[in-house]
C-alpha positions in Angstrom: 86.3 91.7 170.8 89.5 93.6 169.7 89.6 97.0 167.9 90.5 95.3 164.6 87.3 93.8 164.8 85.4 96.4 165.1 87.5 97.9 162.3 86.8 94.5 160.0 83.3 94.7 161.1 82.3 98.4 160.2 83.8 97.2 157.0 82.2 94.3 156.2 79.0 96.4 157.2 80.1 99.0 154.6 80.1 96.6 152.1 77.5 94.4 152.4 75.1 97.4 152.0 76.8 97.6 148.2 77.3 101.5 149.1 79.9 103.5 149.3 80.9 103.9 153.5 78.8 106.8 155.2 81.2 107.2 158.4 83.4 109.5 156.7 80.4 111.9 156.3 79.7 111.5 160.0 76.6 109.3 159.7 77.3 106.4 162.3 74.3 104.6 162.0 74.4 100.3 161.7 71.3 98.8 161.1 70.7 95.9 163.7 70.3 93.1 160.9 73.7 94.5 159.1 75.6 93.8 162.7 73.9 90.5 163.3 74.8 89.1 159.7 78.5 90.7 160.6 78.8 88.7 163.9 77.8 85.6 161.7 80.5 85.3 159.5 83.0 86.3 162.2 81.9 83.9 164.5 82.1 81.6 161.5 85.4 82.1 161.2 86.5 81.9 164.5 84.4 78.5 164.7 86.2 77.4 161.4 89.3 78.2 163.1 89.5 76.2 166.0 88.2 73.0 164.0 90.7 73.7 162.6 92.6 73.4 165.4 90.9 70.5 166.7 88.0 72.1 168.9 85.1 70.4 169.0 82.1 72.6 170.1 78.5 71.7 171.5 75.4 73.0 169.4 74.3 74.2 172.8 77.9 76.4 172.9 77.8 77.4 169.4 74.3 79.0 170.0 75.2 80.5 173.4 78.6 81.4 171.6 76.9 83.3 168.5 74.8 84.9 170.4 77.7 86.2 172.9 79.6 87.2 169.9 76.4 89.4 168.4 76.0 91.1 171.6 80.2 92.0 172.6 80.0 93.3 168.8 77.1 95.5 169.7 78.2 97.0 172.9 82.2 97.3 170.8 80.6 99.4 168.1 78.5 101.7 170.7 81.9 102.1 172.6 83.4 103.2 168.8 80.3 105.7 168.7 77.9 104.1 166.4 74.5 103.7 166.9 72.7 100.2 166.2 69.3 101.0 164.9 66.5 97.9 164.8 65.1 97.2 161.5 62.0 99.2 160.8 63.2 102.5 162.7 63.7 105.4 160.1 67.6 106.0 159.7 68.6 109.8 159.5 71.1 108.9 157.8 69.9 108.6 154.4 71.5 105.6 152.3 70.4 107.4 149.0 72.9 110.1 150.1 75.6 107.8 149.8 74.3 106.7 146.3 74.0 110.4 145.2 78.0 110.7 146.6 79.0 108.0 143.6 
């Protein structure tokens, strides 16, 4: 995955929360369930794009493929210094700060 994706995916993340973006304040925390619903609708996209083009993909590949996607966009964002936090696990980042910021 290229830089510009992480770039489009940090924010699509930003807004799909409805909040204003925390990484300016230094909070660099992605819920897991935010990334995974990211890698979706890229991999959409890409998948869109090559039928499209003609492409004609497996279910078996398009599985395997999504699943390839979510983890490449996991390990891109921890190499862009994020942390990808499972559902359930208290954030220290605070979204009501971000609210209060407004």
């Amino acid at each position: 995955m290229r830089t510009v994706s992480v770039v489009i995916a940090c924010t699509i993340l930003s807004f799909s929360a409805g909040l204003s973006p925390s990484f300016a304040r230094g909070c660099r925390q992605v819920l897991e369930s935010d990334v995974k619903i990211t890698s979706m609708r890229l991999y959409a996209d890409i998948l869109a794009n090559a039928a499209r083009n003609g492409w004609d993909y497996t279910p078996e590949s398009i599985v395997s493929g999504s699943k390839r996607h979510f983890e490449e966009m996991k390990l891109q964002l921890n190499n862009a210094g994020y942390e990808i936090v499972p559902v359930g696990v208290r954030l220290y980042c605070k979204r009501s700060e971000t609210l209060a910021a407004r």
